[in-house]
C-alpha atoms as one frame of an Amber mdcrd trajectory, in Angstrom:
protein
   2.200  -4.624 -22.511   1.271  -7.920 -23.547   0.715  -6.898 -27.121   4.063
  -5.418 -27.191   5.930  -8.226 -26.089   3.195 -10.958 -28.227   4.926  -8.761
 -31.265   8.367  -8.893 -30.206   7.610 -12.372 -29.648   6.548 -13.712 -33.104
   9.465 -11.021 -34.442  11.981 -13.447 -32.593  10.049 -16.852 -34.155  10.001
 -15.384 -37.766  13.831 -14.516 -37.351  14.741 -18.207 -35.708  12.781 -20.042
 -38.506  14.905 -17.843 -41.195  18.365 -18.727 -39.268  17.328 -22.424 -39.486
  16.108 -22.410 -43.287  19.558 -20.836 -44.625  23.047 -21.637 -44.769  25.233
 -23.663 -46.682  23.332 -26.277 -46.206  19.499 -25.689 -47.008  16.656 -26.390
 -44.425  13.005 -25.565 -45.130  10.870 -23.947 -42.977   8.976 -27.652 -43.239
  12.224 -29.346 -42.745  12.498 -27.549 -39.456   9.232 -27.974 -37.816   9.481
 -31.366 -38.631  12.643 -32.078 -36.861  11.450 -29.744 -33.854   8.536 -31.949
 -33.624  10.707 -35.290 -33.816  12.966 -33.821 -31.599   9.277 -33.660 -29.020
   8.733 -37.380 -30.059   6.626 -37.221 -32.678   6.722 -39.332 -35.571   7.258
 -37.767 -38.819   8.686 -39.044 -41.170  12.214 -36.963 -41.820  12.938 -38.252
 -45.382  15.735 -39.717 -47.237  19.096 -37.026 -45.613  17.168 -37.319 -42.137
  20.906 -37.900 -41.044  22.050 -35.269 -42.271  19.560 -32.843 -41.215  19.614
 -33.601 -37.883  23.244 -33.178 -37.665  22.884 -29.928 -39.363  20.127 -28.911
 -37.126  20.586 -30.416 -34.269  24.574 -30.031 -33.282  25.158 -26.846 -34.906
  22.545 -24.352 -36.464  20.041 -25.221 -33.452  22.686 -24.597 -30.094  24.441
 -21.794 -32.130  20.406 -19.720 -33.138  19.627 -20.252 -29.290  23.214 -18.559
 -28.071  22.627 -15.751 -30.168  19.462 -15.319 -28.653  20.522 -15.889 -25.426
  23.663 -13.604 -25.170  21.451 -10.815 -27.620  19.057 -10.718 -24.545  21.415
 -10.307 -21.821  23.058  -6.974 -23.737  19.720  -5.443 -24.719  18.106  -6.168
 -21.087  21.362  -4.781 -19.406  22.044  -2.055 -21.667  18.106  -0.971 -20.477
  19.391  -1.051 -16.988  22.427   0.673 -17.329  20.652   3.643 -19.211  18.538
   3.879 -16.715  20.464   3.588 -13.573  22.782   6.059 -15.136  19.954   8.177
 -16.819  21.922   8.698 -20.183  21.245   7.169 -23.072  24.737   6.542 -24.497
  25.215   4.497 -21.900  26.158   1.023 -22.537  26.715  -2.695 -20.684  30.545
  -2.219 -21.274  30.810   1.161 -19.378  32.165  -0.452 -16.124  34.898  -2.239
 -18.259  32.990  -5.294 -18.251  34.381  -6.150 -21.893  37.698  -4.997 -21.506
  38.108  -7.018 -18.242  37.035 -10.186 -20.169  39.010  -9.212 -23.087  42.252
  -9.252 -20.931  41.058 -12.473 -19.684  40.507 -14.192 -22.746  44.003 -13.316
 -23.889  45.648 -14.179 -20.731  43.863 -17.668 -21.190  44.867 -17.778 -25.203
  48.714 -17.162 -23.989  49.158 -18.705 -20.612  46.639 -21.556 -20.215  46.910
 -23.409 -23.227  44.242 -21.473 -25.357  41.164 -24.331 -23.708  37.978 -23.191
 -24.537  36.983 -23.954 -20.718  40.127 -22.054 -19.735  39.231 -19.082 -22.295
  35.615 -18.850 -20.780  36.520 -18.611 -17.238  39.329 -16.294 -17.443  36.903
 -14.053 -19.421  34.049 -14.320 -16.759  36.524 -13.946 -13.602  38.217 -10.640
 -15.358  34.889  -9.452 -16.747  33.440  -9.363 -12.915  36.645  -8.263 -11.631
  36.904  -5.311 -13.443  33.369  -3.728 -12.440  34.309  -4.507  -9.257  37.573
  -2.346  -9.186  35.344   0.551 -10.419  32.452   0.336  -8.408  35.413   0.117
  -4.716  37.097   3.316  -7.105  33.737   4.799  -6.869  33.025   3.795  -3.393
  36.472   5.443  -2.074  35.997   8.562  -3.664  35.494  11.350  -1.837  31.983
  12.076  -3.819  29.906   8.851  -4.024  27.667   9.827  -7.548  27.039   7.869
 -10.747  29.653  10.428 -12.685  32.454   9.525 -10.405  31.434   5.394 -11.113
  31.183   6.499 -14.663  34.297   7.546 -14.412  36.089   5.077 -12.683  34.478
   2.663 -15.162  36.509   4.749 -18.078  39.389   4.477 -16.262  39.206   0.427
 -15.348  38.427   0.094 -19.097  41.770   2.018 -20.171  43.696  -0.049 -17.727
  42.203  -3.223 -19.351  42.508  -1.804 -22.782  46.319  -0.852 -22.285  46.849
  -4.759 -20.151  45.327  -6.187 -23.561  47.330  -3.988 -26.080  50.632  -5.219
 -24.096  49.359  -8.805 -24.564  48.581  -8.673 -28.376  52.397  -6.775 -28.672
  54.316  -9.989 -26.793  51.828 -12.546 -28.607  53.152 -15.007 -30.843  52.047
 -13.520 -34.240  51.076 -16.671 -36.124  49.301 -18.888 -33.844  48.429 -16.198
 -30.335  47.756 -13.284 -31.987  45.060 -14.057 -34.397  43.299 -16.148 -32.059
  43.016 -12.773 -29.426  42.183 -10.481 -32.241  39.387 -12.769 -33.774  37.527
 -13.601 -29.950  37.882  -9.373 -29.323  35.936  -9.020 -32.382  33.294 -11.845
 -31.421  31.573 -15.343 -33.013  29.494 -17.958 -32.847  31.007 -20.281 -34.767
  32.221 -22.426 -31.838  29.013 -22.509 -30.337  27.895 -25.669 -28.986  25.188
 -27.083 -26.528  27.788 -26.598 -23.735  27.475 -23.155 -24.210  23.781 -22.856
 -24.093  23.824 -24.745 -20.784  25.842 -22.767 -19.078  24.657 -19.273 -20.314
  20.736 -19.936 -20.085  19.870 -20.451 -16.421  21.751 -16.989 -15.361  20.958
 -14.918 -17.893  16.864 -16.280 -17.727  17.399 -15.630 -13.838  18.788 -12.293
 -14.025  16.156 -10.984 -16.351  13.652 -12.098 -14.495  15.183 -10.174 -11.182
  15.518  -7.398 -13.268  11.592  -7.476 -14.205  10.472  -8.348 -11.322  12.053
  -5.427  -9.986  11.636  -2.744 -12.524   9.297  -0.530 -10.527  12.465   0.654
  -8.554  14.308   1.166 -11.566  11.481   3.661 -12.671  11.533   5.179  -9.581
  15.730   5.612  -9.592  15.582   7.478 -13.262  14.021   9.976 -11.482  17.168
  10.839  -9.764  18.468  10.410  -6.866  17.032  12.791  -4.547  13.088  11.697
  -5.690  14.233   7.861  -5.320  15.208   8.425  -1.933  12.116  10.576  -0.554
  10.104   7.379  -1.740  11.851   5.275   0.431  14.335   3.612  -2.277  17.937
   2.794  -1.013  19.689   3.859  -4.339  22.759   2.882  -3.197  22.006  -0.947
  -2.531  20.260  -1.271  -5.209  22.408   0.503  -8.219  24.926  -1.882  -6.763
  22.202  -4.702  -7.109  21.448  -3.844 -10.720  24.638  -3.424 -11.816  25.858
  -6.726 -10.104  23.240  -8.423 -11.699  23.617  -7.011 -15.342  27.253  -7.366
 -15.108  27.120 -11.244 -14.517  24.413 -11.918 -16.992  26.790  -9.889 -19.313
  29.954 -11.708 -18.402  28.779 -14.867 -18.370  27.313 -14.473 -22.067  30.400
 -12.292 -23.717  33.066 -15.221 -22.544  31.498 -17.755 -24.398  31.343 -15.664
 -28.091  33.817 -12.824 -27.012  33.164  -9.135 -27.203  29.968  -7.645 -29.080
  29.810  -3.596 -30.026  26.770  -1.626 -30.020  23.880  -4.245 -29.189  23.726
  -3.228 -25.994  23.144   0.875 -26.795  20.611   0.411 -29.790  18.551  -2.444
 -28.505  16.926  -0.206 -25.582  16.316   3.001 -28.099  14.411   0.866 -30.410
  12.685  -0.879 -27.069  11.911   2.942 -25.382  10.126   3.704 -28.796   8.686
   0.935 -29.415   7.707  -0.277 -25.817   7.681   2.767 -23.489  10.205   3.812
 -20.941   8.407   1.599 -18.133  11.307  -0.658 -17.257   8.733  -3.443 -16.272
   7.849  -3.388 -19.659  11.277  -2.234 -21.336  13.412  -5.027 -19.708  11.439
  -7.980 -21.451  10.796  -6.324 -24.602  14.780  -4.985 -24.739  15.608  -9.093
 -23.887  13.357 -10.415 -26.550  13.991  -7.754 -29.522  18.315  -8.374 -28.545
  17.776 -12.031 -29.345  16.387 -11.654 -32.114  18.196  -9.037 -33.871  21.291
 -10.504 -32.481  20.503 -13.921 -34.414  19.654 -11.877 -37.281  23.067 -10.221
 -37.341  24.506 -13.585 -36.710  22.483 -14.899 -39.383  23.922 -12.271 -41.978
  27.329 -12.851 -40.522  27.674 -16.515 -41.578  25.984 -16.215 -45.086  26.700
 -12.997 -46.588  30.148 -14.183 -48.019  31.847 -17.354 -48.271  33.429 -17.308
 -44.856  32.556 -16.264 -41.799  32.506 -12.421 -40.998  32.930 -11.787 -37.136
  29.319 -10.474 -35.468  30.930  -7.029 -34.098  32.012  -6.328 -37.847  27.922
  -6.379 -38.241  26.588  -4.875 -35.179  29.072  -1.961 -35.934  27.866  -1.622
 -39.633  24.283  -1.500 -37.977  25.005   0.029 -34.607  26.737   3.190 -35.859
  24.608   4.605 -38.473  21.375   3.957 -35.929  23.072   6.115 -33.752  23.725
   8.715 -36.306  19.862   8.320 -36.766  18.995   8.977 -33.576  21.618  11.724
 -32.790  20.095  13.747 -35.467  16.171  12.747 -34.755  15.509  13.181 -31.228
  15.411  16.785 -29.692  17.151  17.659 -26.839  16.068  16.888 -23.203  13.516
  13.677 -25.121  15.182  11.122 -22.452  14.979  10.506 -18.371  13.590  14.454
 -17.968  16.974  15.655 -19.156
């Protein structure tokens, strides 16, 4: 285990010293250490654009690597938990309607409240929670309590969303409304700021660390329900514990950079083949390897043309042709015991 995550580890360093070195503005790996050890007090000398770089580094490149690595974690840990609680592996951290909720709210914000980034991120959050909360009471009031009927009830939360945010983007002022829903449904960093970081970091490092410390019952739920239960598991408190806490780590990342496709679905293949299917293992290594492949994709994303390419255009491009790959690689019946 701890070689696994050591590697996943110094994956994630070599990936944040490349995000720092490149851009439009050039930083060498030296150039970076340096200012990371100024930035602990030390006294190196910075040289003759020390102004410069630490402007470069220090209000944009540095809080914009450590969102990516921060929201790239909370998809690939909850995207773990999902598949497992749900024991499929095209399961993904949007299948309660999680995105589409906040995707609503983000365009109710852009067209009723004035378009404030403050306003944007907590109309995102509240309709992010709210809408795994409509499915899960769906679920609850059905006659047949099971994980297809919340699956389902997530699909059909997610339409509702989906068809609330069409409407929007049809009564949305086309030249100043419109774009700005369309380009946070299709996700960026390039507003990211140190405000950001602080607010994402303490519940998404506190929700993975639940979800660790408690990955033992996760194990014990992909067994199914029935097995879970004869070992003295209360699957129904605790699926809605999991999913509670991978939905808020989830919203709380997605409404400050706006929706992000397929992260969430390939991170925990590459972490169950890499890593094992132990979710005490899985959950760290799936948070780890998301961050940095997510700041890799962000990386690409703001230097492969001359402007700015928005990260789902990326993780799609990436995301879909994986998927392909795995589709066609692994034999039936290879995942939960299927």
């Amino acid at each position: 285990m701890k070689k696994k995550l050591l590697g996943a580890s110094l994956f994630l360093l070599v990936v944040f010293f490349v995000s720092m070195s490149i851009g439009r503005y050039h930083l060498g790996p030296v150039d970076v250490v340096k200012l990371l050890l100024k930035g602990m007090g030390s006294s190196v000398k910075l040289g003759p654009n020390a102004t410069a770089l630490k402007t470069v580094f220090w209000s944009i490149r540095l809080p914009r690597a450590l969102l990516a690595i921060i929201v790239g974690a909370s998809l690939g840990t909850s995207g773990a938990v999902f598949q497992g609680i749900f024991r499929n592996p095209l399961v993904s951290p949007d299948i309660l309607g999680v995105s589409q909720g906040a995707g609503f709210g983000a365009a109710m914000a852009i067209m009723f409240l004035g378009g404030t980034t403050i306003g944007i991120q907590t109309s995102a959050f509240f309709f992010g929670i709210t809408a795994v909360m409509i499915a899960y009471g769906i679920s609850l009031s059905s006659m047949e309590n099971s994980v297809v009927v919340l699956v389902l009830a997530g699909v059909v939360v997610s339409a509702l969303f989906m068809a609330g945010l069409s409407f929007l983007k049809y009564i949305a002022d086309p030249y100043t409304e419109l774009p700005s829903i369309v380009f946070w449904t299709m996700g960026s960093f390039q507003g990211a700021d140190w405000k950001d970081v602080i607010y994402s970091f303490p519940l998404v490092l506190c929700g993975i660390s639940v979800l660790t410390a408690l990955g033992w019952r996760l194990n014990v739920m992909t067994l199914g329900d029935e097995e879970a239960k004869s070992l003295g598991i209360n699957v129904n408190k605790m699926r809605l514990f999991f999913i509670a806490v991978s939905t808020l780590i989830v919203a709380s990342s997605i409404s400050a950079v706006g929706t992000i496709a397929w992260l969430g679905l390939v991170v925990p293949h590459i972490g169950r083949y890499l890593a094992g299917s132990d979710h005490k293992t899985l959950i760290p290594f799936s948070a780890i390897l998301g961050g940095a492949l997510l700041l890799l994709m962000d990386t690409i994303a703001r230097t492969m043309i001359s402007s700015e390419i928005p990260i789902s255009i990326i993780t799609n491009l990436v995301g879909a042709p994986f998927l392909a790959y795995l589709l066609v690689r692994k034999k039936s019946g290879a995942w939960y015991g299927a």
